[in-house]
Structures are given as structure tokens and as C-alpha cells.
N, C-alpha and C positions, 0 to 999 in steps of 0.2 A: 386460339386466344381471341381472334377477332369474332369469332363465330358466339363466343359469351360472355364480349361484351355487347356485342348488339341482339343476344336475346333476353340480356339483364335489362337492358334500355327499355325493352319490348313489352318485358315483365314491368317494371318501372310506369310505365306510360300506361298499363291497360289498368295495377292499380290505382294510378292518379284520375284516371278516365271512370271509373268505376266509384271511388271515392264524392267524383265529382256529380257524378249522376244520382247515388245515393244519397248525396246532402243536397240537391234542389228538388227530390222526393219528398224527403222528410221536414225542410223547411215549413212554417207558417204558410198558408195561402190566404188569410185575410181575405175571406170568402164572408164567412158572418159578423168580421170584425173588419170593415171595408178602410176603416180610420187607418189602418195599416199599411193602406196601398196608396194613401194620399201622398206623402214623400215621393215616391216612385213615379208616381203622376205626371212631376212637374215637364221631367225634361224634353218631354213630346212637343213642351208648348211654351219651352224656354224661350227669351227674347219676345224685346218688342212690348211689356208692359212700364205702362205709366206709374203705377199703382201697385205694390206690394204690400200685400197683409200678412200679418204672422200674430201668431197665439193659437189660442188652447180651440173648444168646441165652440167659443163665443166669438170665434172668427170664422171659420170654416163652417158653421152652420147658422149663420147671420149675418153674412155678406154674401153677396150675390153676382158676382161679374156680369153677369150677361144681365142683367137691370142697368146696372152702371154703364152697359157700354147703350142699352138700347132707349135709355132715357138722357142722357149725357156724353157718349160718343168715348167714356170713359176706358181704354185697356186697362185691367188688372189682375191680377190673378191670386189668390189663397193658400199660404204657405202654413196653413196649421195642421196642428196636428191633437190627437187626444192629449191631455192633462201634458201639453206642449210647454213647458217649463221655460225660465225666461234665457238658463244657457241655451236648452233647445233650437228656440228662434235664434237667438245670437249668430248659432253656429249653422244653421240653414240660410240666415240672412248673409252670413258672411260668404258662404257657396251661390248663392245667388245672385253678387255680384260679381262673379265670374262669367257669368252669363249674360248679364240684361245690367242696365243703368237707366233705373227707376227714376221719376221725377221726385215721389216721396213714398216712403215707407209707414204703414199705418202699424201702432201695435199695439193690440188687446193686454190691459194692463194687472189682469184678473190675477194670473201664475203669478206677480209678483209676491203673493202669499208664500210663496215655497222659498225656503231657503236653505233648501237641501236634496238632494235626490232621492225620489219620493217608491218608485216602481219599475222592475224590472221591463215588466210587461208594454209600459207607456215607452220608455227608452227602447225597445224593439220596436215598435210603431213606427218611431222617430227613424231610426239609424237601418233598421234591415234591407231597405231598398233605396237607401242614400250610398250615390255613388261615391267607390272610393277617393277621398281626397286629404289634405289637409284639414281641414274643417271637419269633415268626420274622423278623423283622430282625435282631432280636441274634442269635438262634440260628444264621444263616449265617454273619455277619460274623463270630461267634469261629472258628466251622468252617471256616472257606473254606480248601484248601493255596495255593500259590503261583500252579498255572494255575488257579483258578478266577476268575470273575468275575462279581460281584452282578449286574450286568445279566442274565447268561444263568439265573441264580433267574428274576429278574421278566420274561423273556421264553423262557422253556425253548427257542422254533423256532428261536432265535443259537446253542444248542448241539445240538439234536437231529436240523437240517435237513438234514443227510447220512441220518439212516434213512431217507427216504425210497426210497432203493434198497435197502432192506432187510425191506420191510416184509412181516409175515406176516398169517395171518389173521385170527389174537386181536387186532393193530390195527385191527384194522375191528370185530369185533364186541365191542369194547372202545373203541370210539370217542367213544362220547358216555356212557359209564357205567364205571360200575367192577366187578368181581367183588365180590359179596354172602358176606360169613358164611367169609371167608379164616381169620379166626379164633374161636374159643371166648371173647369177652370179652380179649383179647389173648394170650389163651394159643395158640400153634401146634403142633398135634396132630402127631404122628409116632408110626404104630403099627409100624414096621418093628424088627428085632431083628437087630443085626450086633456080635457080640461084640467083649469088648475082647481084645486080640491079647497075649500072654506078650510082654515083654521090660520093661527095667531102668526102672523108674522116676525121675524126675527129682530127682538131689541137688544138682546145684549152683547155690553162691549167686545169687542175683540178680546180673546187673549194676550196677542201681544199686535205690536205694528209690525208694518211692512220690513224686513229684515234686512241686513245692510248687505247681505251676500245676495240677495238678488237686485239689489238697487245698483251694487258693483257692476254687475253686468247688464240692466241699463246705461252705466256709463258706457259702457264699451260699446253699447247698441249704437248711442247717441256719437261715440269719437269713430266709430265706423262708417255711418252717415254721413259724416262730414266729410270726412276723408273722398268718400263717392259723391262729395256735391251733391246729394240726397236730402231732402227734410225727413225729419223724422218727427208725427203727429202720433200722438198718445191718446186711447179710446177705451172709453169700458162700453163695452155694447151692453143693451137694455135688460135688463133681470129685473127680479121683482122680491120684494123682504120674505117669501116663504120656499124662497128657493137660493140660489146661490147668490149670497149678500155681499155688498159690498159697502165698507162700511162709512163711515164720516169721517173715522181717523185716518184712516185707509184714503180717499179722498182729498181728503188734508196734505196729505205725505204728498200724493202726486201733484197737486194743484202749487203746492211750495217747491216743488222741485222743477215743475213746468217753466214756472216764472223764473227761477233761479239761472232756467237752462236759456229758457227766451223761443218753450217752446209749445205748441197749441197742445191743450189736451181739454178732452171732449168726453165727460161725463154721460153719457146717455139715460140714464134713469130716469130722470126728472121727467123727460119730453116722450116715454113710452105715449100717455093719450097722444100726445100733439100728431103722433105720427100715425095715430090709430089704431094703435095695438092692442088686443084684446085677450087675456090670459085665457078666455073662456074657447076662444076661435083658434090663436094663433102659435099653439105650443100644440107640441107632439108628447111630449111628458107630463104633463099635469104642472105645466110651468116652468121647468127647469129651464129648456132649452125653446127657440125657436122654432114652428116649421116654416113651410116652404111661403105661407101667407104673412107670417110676421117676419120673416127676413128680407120679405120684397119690399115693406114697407119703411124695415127701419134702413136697408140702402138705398131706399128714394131718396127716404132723409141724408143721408151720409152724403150722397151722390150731388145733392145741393150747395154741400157747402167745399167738397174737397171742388166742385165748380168754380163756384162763387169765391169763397175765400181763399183756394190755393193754387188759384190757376190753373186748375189740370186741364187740358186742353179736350177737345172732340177733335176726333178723329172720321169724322163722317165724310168727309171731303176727299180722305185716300182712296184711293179706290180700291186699293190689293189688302188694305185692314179693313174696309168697307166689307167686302166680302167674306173675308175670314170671318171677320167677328158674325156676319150676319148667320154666316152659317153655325157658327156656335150656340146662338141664338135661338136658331132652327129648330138643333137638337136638344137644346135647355127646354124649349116649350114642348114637346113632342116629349121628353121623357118626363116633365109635368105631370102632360094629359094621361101617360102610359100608367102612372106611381097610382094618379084620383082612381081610373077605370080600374086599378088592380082593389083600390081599397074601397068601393062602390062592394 
């Protein structure tokens, strides 16, 4: 009797062992979709920031850490993620206070558009390499569309067991690890330049405003912040009317609720020249997005004022963040020069 129960066990554990080998084969590797692996990023380099960002790609690829820290002494780090939704952040901002107590929290106010769960595929971004916790319970369960189903979170191989006829190489040499140093402190480097293209820029009104089921969860952004003795500053980083608009009603909505709240928010559009940003030089998409030239520029600016107007302190003086950071620095410039000489 004793003899099968411990070869049931045996059986037991090699299918569990096998199951579990099989589903970190077939999982996602976020090899040409790197946005994937930014969640997963964080906790290398958890602790010890000043400065928390969160939002969508108008965060994570238009802010800059290692600018901030090497023009203003600034720690920060980039909690965005693709079409990063405003539960999204909520519910990574709220795991992030488990880790670190930021001086203030910055956040890209663009997702406030969504006022529903919008893609399967973004919400895997999000959640596939967020460690198990509270916050990522809620954080799916607000997420989930209609086909999705919590079980296939807590067992990925119920969704992903069909790649196995698909599988390429990066699954195997991605099998039991993940790619190292996808981003700059959450910032995603693109040093490529494809201008923005002549035609009419966007006039007409919104469809509707800003929707009250995402504005709810600003609140809750905003009574979590407090809670952690945190500010919480509100930012649209620089776009331009022939790419992803943002609007005046739009605008409206957050500038009345800024004031309402008693709290800074920071328009960037207007002051693209001031900073010297150039659609023709400084986007990698024909304007949509930032590269790696227009996001240096507009965290100079950024980096001015979270200085100047919110106290964030330098850090240059430490000596054991002196170093860290300089050496992050290091590798921020070096994999610059590595991205220009690939795209030369």
C-alpha cells in the first residue's frame, strides 16, 4: 500500500513537473513585442525611487530616467506599459507601494479615454510577468473583456497550448529566463527617425468626454497617494493634432478636476517648440510617438520642474546611488550608441 502511495506521488509530481515545463515553453516571450517584458523589469530595480511614472507608451517612451538622474540627480523609474489602461496603473501603482515610497507619482493622463477593457492582448502585457499578488488579482479581474477567463491568468498552458505548433527559437532560449536590460529603468529606447508626414490635423470634437469609470479610478489613484504620503502630478506628454490627440474638452475635464483635487497637472503640448522638439527629427513613427531624441528633450523639461516646483531632491551627494545610478547611465549611453551604429 505504502509502495502506491508513493509511486501515485511520484506520478503526481513528474505530471506537475512536466505541465510546468510545458507552459513556460509555450508561454509569450516578448521577444518582438519587448512592451511585454517591461512589467517584469521592475523588480530587479525595485526601491529607492524618488519618482514613479505610469501610463501607456507616452510614458515609457518619453521619459527618460537616466536624463533625470544625470541632469538633476533625479531617481525614477517607468511603470508603463502598452495601451496601459488607467485600472492598469492603479493596480501596478498599488504593488509598487509595497516595495518603494516614492516622493510623488507622475501619470500620463492619455488611457483616461478608455472606459472599459479594451484588449486581451494589452492586459497580457500588463499581468503575464506581474508577480503574484493581491493587486494582480484585482488588476485582471477589472481587465478581463468578455472572452477572457481568470483561470487561464493562473494557468497560462489553458490558453497558450496551441503554440506549441508554433514554437520558434527565442521559446527555447527563453525558456527558463527572461531577456535582461529590455529597458533603460522603464524607459524603451528607439533611436530610429521616420518623420511625421504633411497632412490635416485633427479638428473634430471628441465623441464623447472623458468617461466617469476611468475618472473613478483616478480617484482611487489620487486616495492611494495620499494614503502613501505620495503626490500625485498629472501629465500628458507632447503629441501633436495628426497623431494621437488630445483634446480641449479632454483638457478641460482634467484641469477642473486638478484644481478641484488641489492637484498639478501639466499639459505638455503647447511647449513641444519650447523644448525643441521636432516632428521631422524626433519621432520614430512618423509622429506618433517619441524617439530616443525627443524624449531626452521633453525629460529635460519635465526634469526642471519636478526640481524646481516639487522638490525632488539630487541625489548626487550619495555615494552608493551615485554609483548605481551612474552606472545605469553608462549602460543608457552605450546602448544609445549601440541602437544609432545598428541603424547607420
Amino acid at each position: 500500500m505504502k509502495k502506491k502511495i508513493l509511486v501515485s506521488i511520484a506520478a503526481l509530481l513528474l505530471l506537475v513537473l512536466t505541465l510546468g515545463l510545458l507552459q513556460a515553453l509555450v508561454v509569450p516571450k516578448y521577444i518582438t513585442n519587448p512592451e511585454g517584458l517591461l512589467t517584469g523589469e521592475y523588480y530587479a530595480d525595485a526601491g529607492g525611487h524618488d519618482v514613479i511614472f505610469v501610463g501607456d507608451c507616452e510614458a515609457y517612451e518619453s521619459v527618460v530616467p537616466s536624463v533625470l538622474w544625470k541632469e538633476y540627480g533625479i531617481t525614477s523609474y517607468v511603470r508603463g506599459g502598452a495601451q496601459q489602461l488607467v485600472w492598469h496603473s492603479y493596480y501596478l501603482l498599488e504593488e509598487t507601494f509595497k516595495y518603494e515610497s516614492p516622493k510623488a507619482v507622475v501619470f500620463n493622463v492619455y488611457a483616461l479615454k478608455y472606459g472599459e477593457p479594451q484588449s486581451e492582448a494589452y492586459n497580457r502585457m500588463t499581468f503575464d510577468n506581474m508577480k503574484w499578488s493581491g493587486a494582480k488579482v484585482k488588476g485582471i479581474v477589472a481587465s478581463m473583456t468578455e472572452d477572457e477567463s481568470f483561470i487561464e491568468y493562473v494557468f497560462p498552458l489553458l490558453r497558450y497550448h496551441s503554440r506549441i505548433t508554433e514554437l520558434e527559437k527565442d521559446d527555447f532560449k527563453y525558456w527558463f529566463k527572461s531577456p535582461e536590460d529590455v529597458s533603460d529603468n522603464g524607459y524603451l529606447m528607439k533611436t530610429g527617425v521616420r518623420p511625421m508626414p504633411e497632412s490635416d490635423p485633427i479638428t473634430d470634437p471628441p465623441e464623447e468626454l472623458l468617461p466617469d469609470s476611468s475618472l473613478e479610478y483616478l480617484d482611487k489613484m489620487r486616495e492611494l497617494c495620499k494614503e502613501n504620503g505620495c503626490e500625485l502630478i498629472l501629465m500628458k506628454a507632447p503629441t501633436n493634432p495628426r497623431g494621437y490627440w488630445w483634446y480641449d474638452e479632454w483638457d478641460k475635464q482634467i484641469t477642473e478636476y486638478a484644481n478641484e483635487h488641489s492637484l498639478s497637472y501639466y499639459n505638455f503640448i503647447p511647449y513641444a517648440n519650447e523644448m525643441g522638439i521636432d516632428w521631422q527629427t524626433d519621432t520614430y513613427d512618423e509622429g506618433l510617438h517619441l524617439n530616443v531624441y525627443g524624449a531626452e528633450k521633453f525629460t529635460s523639461f519635465l526634469g526642471a520642474l519636478l526640481s524646481e516646483s516639487h522638490a525632488i531632491p539630487s541625489h548626487k551627494d550619495d555615494a552608493d546611488t551615485l554609483s548605481r545610478w551612474n552606472t545605469y547611465l553608462e549602460e543608457y549611453e552605450n546602448k544609445k550608441k549601440q541602437m544609432e551604429d545598428t541603424d547607420k
